[in-house]
N, C-alpha and C positions, 0 to 999 in steps of 0.2 A: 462712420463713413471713411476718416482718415484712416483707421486701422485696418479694416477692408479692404484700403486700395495698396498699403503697405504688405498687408497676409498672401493679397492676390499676386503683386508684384513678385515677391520673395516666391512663392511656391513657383510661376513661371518661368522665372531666372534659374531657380535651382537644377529643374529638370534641362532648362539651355544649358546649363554649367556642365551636369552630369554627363549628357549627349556629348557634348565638347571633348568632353575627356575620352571618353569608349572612345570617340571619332579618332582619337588622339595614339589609342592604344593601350591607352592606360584600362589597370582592372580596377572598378568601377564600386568594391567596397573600401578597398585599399586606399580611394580618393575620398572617400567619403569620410573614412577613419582620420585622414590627412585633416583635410578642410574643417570635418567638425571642431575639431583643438586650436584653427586658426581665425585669425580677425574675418577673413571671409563669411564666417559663420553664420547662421542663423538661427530664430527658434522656427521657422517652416522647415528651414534646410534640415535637419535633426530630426525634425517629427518625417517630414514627408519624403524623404530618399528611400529611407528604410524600403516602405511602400513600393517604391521604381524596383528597387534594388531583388527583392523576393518575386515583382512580377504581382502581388496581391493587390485588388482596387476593390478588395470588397469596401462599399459607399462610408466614409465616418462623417465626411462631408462634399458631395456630389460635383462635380465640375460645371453642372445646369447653374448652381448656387453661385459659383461666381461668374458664370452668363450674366444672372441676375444684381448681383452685386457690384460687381466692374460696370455691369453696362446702366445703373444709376450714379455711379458716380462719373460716369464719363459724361452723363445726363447734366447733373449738376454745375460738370465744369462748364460745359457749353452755354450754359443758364448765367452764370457767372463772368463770362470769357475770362475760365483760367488754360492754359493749355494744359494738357496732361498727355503728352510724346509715349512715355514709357507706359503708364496705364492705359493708353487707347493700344499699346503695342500688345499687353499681356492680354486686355480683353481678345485681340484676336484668334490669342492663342488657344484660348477657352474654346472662342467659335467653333474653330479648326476642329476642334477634338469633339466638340456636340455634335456639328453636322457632321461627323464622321462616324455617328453612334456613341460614343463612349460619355454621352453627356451623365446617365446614372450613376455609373464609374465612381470611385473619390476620387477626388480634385488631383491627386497624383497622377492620374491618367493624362494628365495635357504633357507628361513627356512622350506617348505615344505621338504625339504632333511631330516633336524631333527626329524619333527613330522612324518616320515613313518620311520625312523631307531628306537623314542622312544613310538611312542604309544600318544604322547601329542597332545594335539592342543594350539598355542599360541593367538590363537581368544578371547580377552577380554570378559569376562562374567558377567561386571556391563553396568552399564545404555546403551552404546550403543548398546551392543550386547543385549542385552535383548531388546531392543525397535529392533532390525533389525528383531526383534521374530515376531514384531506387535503388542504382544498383551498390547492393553493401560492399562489393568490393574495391569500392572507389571513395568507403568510408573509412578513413584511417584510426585508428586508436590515437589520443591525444593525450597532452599533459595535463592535468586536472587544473594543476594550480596558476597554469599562463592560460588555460581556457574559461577557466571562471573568471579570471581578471582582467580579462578582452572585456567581458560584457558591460554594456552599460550601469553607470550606481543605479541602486535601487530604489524605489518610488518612498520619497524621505518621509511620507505622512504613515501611521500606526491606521493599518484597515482596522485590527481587532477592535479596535474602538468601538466604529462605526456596527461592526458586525453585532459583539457585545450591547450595544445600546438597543439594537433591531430587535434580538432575542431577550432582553431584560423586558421590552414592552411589547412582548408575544406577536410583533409583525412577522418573525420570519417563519417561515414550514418546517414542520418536525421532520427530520431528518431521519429515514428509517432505513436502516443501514441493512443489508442480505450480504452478511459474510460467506464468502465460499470457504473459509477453515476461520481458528480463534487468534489469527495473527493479525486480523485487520484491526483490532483493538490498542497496534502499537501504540497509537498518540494521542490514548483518552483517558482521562481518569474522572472518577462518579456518571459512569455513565452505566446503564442497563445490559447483559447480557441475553437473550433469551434464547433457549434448545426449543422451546414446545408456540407454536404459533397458532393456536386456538382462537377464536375471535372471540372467545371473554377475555382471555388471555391480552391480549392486545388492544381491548376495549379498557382495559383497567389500567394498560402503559399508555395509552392517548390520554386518558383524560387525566393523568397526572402533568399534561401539555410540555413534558420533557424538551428539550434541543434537540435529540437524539438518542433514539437507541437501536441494539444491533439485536438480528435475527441471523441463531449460528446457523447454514444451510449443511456445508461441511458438502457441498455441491462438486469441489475439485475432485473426490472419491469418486465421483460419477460420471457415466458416459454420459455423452453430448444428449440423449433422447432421454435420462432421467433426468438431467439437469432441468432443462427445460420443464419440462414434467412437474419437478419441485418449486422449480421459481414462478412458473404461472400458478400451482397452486395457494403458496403463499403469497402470492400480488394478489388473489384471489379474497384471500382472509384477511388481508389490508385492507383492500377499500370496503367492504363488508365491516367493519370494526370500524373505521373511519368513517360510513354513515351513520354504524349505531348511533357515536359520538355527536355526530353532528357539528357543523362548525370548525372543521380541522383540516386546514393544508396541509400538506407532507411532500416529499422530493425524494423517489425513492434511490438509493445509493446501490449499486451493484459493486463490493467493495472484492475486489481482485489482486494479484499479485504482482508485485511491481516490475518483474522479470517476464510480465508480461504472459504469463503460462494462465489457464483458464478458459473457460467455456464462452468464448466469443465466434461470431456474435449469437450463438442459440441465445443465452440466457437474456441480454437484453431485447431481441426479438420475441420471448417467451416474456418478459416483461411487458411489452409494447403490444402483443395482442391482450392483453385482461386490462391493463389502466388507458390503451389511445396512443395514440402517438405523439410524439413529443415534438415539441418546436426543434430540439437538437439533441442529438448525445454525447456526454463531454466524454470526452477520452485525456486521461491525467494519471500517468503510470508514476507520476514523481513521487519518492522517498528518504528524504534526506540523511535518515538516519540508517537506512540501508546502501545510502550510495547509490541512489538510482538521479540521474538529472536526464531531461528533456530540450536538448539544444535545438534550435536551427531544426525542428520537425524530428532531430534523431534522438535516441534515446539512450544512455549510454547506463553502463555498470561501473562505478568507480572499483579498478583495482589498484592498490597500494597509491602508487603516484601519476597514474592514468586512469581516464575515462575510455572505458572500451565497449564501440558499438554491441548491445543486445543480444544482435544477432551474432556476434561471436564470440559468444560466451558458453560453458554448459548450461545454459538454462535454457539455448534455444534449442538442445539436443533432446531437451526433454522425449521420454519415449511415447507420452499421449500428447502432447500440448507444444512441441515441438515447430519452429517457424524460420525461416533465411533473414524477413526483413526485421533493420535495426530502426531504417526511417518508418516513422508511424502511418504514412498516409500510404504507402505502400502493403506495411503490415494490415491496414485496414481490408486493402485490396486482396492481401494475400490470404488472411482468413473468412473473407465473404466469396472466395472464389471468384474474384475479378466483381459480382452484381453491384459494389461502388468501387468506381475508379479513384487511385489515385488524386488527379487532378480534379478531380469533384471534394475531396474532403479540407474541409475548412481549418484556420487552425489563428492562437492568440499568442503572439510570440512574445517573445522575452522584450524587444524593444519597444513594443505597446504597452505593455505591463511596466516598465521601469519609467517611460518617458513619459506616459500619456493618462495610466492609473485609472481607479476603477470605473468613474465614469464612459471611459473610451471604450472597455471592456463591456460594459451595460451596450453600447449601441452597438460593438461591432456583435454580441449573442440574439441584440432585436433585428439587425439586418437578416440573420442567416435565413436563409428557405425551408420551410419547415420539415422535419424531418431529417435534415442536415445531420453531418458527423462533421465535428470541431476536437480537434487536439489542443492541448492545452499545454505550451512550452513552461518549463520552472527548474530554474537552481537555486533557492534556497525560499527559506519559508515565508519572507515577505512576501515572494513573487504569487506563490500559492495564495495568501492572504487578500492581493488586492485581488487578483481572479474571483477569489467568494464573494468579497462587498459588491464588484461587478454584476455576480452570479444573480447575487440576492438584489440588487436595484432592477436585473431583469423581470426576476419573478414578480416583484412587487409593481409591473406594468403588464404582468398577465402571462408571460412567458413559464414553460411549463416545461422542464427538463430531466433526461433520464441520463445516469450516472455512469461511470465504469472507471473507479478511480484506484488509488494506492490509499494507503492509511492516512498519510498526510493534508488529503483533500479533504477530511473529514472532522477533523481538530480544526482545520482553518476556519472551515464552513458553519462552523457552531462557536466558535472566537476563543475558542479554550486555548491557552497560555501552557507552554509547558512545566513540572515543577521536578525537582529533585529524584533522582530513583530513590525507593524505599527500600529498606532493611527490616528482617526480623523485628530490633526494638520498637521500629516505626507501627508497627502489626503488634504489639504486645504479646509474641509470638513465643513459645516455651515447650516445655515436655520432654521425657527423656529415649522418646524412641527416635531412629534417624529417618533423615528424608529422604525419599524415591524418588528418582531421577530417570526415566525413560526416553530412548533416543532410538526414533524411527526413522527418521530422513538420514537418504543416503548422499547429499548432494554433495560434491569435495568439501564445499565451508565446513559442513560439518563433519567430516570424516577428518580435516585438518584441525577443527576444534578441539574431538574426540582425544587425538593425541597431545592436544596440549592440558589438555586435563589429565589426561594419568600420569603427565609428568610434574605437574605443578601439584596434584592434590595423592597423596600417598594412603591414604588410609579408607580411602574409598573401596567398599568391596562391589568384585566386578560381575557382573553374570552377563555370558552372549548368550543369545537364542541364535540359534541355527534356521536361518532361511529357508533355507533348501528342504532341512524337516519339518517346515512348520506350512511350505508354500505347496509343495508337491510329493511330500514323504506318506507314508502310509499314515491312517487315521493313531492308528496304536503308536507309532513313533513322534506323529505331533503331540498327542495327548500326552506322552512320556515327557518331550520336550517341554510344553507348559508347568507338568509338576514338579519337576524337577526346578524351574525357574522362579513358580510360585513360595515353592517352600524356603529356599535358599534365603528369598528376600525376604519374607516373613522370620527366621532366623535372624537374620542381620541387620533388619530394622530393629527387630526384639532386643537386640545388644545396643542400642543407639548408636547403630553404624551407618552414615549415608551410604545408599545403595544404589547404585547403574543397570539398569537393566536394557539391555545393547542388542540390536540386529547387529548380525554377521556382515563386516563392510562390504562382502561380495551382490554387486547390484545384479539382482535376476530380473530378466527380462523375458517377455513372450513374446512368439512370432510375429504378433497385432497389437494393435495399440488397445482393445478388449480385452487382450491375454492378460498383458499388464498391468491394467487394471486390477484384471480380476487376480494378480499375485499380491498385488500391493494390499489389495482385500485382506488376502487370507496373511498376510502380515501382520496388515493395524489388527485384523479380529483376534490374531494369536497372542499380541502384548493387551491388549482389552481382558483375554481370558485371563492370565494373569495376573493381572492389578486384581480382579475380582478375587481369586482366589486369596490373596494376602488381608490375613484377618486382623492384621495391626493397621492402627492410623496412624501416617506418619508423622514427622514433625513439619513436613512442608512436600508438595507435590511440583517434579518440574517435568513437562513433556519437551520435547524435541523435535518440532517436524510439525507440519498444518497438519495435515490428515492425523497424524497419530494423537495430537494435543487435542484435537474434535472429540474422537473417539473414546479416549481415555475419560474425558468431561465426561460425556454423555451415554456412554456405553458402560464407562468401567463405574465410575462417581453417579450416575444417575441424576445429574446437574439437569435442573430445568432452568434456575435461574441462577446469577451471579452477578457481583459488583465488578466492576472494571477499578479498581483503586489507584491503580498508578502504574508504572513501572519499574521492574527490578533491573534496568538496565537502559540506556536509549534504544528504543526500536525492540524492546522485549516487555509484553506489558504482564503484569500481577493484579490477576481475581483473589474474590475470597466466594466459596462456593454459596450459594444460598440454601436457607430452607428446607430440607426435603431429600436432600442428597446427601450420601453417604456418609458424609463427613462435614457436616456443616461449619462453614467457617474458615476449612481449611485453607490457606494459601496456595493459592496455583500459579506456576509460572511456565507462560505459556513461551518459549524461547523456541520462534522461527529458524526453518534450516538453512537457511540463505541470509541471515543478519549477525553482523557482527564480525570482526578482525579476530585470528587465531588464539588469544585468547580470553574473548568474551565469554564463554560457555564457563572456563577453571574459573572468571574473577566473582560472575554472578553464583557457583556455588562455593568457593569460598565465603563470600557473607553471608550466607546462609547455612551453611554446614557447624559442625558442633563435634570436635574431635572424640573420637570414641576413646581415648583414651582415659575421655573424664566420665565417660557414660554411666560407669560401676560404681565411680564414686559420687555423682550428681543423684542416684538414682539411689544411695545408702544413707546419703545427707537426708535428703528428702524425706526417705522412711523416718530416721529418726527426729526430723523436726516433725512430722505429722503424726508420730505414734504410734507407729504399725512393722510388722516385721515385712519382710522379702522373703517366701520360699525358695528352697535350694533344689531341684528335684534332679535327682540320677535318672538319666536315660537312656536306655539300650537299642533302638530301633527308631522308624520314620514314625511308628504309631504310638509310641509313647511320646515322640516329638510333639505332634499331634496334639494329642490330650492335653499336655500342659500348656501348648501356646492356645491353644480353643480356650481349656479352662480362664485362662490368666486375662484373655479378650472378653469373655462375659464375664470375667469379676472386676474387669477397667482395672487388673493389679498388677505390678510389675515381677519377675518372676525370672531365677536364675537355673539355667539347663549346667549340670554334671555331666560330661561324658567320658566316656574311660579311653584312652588309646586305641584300645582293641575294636571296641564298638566303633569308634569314628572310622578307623582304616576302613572296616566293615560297611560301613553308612557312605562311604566315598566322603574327600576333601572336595567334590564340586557341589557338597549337602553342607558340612561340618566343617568349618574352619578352625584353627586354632585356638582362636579367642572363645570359643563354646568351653574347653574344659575345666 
């Protein structure tokens, strides 16, 4: 009761204090900043300004509750004769604010009693309240390093714990992840990949009662009406496989890009007609390790030593998935076509999450109305962390939620702890052909990548493909194109040379946002035909690009299943293909086009590459420690090329090409490099 009438008083006074100030002129975060660090302080003042400050009352604790709590102890005192001056004062302020409606309200709401007695409003009028305006042009770019150290410390207890102990004693819902490409696997390692979504298939990954696992959809290829298409068919094969089982939760994940590009909202509305509608849909585009943070409702792209709104980035120029807003509750707006407003979408800010932790987080997802969109604020990986224990204290009271998150929400939500990136040794990795290196995405990161790899890594041979012959050229000019690229590489792995196989940096575009699709199509189909025709395995597979890394798995490797083992980088993860597929075992590394500083791409195939210089000599040693010779064969033409690399592929034997001056000039140096004669 004493504490009660202390909690009531303090939240009371706070928002008189608040009011005082705006009355004053003062801006009304800027005081709050002030007072929190001073003896004035409080622990209401700190919890509940926040609250006045953004304008949010969704209820954490109702202002009816201290109707009722004020007005028993003011009960009390009178029973008593003790006086109580300042708590019969704050109860009235409660009154004020009930009979005025706002009694469901949280208890923040009794500074609306202030702002109708003074004419103020204590609704902050910097960065967030101006971004809840929408408009990005009144979003400034900031400094990364004085805006993440504005915000409040972070919530000092380890969620994983909690989360970890949930999932070690099978309370929590297997987490079935629908990747739109194979990059949403940045932050997970032993976890399941799956291409093929069969309901045996999927009856045989439940009942092994996993955390998590991922379903590749590779959906970002696709226009808005196949998307949808594919994602209700596989939510279809889910719950179907989920009753076979019997006895199994799940939550299902719509794991997207954190630059915010993807099939929103078809795919989660094509999820929500097959499974029901959900109590709410989280929206959490955060990725720490791409640089992606969720302030104050905006969402920013860290570049160098700024955080720069979303929306004024190339990612919002995208030519199919393309958007203005940076603030999220806008961007919701902007891609449902206004049918939720803005000011209708709910959201978990950073100051709940650091100050108030997961439980707060559990009542403010059981308040929402169902069917609700909630954003989820996060700068670094605890803030994500308590969100999950929140998430999952929800679910565990019955609440039932549909996803659309970054890769980060999905390590946090299954309590997985990050570990080291892995190297070749860590893989027992070996062999003396070199590795394929394919790079589809044209976005600047990687076109800036691009260039710092041929500067740092010298012995790389190069091969482009030409766009333009491969997207709109005559059929006989692409097919010429493909052979000429298949064979090169096939040559040049055969010498244990890593090999690049590169689109032409020129980004083509079509009239429509269909067109472009459908070039980006005939792209990833063109480096797929490719990879297939190369009869060598190499010593390690790296793709470049979502769409083309889907592709390449599943079209070119015929990948049904893979392990997620780690990663060869932060925010770059490394398979090893399963089973059934072309190359069992091989190592894949899936390196998104949009992660990573200019030269992540040269440092991850540095540890992985293997100088060709030693290649003749590694591959002579060998012979002679295992007691076999190396063929030398003279070759004259493409068809003899042919025959010995076919041959040498179905006898698993290593095998050295002759070529004479005369013949290579003849054969072209864009077939026959140097190092062949």
């Amino acid at each position: 009761m004493v504490n009660q009438l202390l909690a009531g008083v303090h939240i009371a006074v706070s928002a008189e204090a608040v009011a005082f100030g705006a009355r004053l002129g003062l801006e009304t975060r800027a005081l709050f900043k002030f007072v929190e660090k001073s003896d004035g302080s409080s622990w209401m003042f700190t919890n509940r300004v926040p609250h006045m400050l953004n304008a949010d009352y969704t209820p954490l604790s109702a202002v009816d509750i201290f109707v009722k709590d004020m007005g028993i102890v003011f009960s009390e005192g009178k029973r008593l004769c003790v006086p109580l001056p300042i708590a019969s004062s704050a109860l009235q302020q409660y009154l004020l604010s009930s009979a005025a409606g706002w009694g469901r309200q949280d208890d923040s709401a009794v500074v609306k009693v202030f702002e109708k007695m003074t004419g103020v409003t204590v609704e902050s009028k910097d960065l967030s309240a101006a971004t809840a305006g929408g408009e990005d042009a009144d979003i400034p770019t900031v400094p990364k390093d004085a805006t993440l150290a504005s915000l409040p410390p972070e919530w000092p207890e380890d969620p994983v714990e909690e989360i970890s102990r949930v999932e070690d004693e099978g309370r929590a819902k297997v987490l079935v992840v629908l990747d739109d490409d194979p990059t949403g696997t940045q932050t997970v390692h032993g976890v399941t990949v799956l291409t093929d979504w069969g309901v045996d298939v999927l009856v045989e990954e439940f009942q092994k009662k996993p955390a998590c696992f991922f379903i590749l959809t590779n959906s970002r290829a696709l226009n808005h009406e196949e998307a949808a298409a594919l994602t209700a068919e596989i939510c279809k094969q889910v719950v179907a496989a989920a009753a076979a089982v019997g006895d199994i939760g799940y939550t299902i994940v719509l794991r997207g890009d954190s630059t915010l590009r993807g099939h929103f909202p078809q795919e989660p509305n094509a999820a929500a007609s097959v499974i029901g509608e959900s109590d709410a849909w989280i929206i959490c585009p955060f990725f720490l390790q791409g640089g992606r943070y969720t302030i104050s409702d905006v969402h920013y792209v860290a570049k160098n030593d700024t955080l720069v709104p979303a929306g004024k980035t190339e990612f919002s120029q995208d030519a199919v998935f393309g958007y203005k807003s940076s603030n999220l509750r806008k961007w919701v707006e902007e891609k449902t076509e206004g049918k939720v407003q803005a000011k209708d979408v709910a959201s978990i800010s950073i100051e709940l999450l650091r100050k108030e932790g997961p439980e707060s987080v559990c009542r403010k997802l059981c308040s929402l109305e169902k069917g609700s969109i909630c954003i989820v604020n996060a700068a670094s990986d605890r803030d994500i962390e308590v969100f999950a224990a929140g998430m999952i204290r929800a679910e565990a009271k019955g609440k039932q939620f549909l996803c659309r998150t970054a890769a980060s929400f999905v390590s946090a939500r299954i309590g997985l702890r990050p570990k080291p990136p892995l190297t070749p040794r860590d893989l027992g990795c070996g062999g003396v052909t070199g590795g394929l290196i394919v790079i589809g995405s044209y976005v600047p990161t990687t076109t800036e990548q691009v260039r710092e790899l041929r500067a740092a890594c010298q012995t790389l041979e190069w091969i482009t493909v030409d766009v333009a012959a491969v997207s709109s050229g005559t059929s006989e000019t692409r097919e010429t194109e493909i052979e000429m690229a298949a064979l090169s590489a096939t040559l040049a792995l055969t010498s244990g040379t890593d090999t690049v196989i590169m689109t032409s940096r020129d980004l083509v575009k079509g009239a429509s946002k269909a067109e472009s699709l459908e070039i980006g199509l005939r792209v990833s189909t063109a480096l797929v035909e490719i990879v297939k025709k190369i009869s060598v395995r190499p010593r390690y597979l790296l793709a470049k690009g979502g769409i083309t890394s889907s592709d390449i798995a599943t079209k070119g490797m015929n990948v049904r299943k893979a392990l997620v083992v780690g990663q060869a980088l932060p925010g770059v993860p490394l398979w090893q293909f399963g089973p059934g597929s072309r190359h069992p075992g091989l190592p894949y590394i899936v390196f998104p086009g949009n992660v990573g500083g200019p030269s992540a791409l040269a440092t991850v195939v540095q540890h992985w590459s293997k100088s060709a210089s030693n290649a003749t000599k590694d591959m002579l040693q060998a012979a002679k420690a295992g007691g076999y010779a190396v063929g030398a064969f003279n070759v004259y033409n493409i068809e003899g090329i042919r025959a010995v690399v076919d041959a040498a592929e179905a006898e698993r034997s290593p095998a050295i090409l002759q070529v004479k001056m005369k013949a290579q000039r003849a054969l072209s140096a864009a077939v026959l490099k140097q190092k062949f004669v």
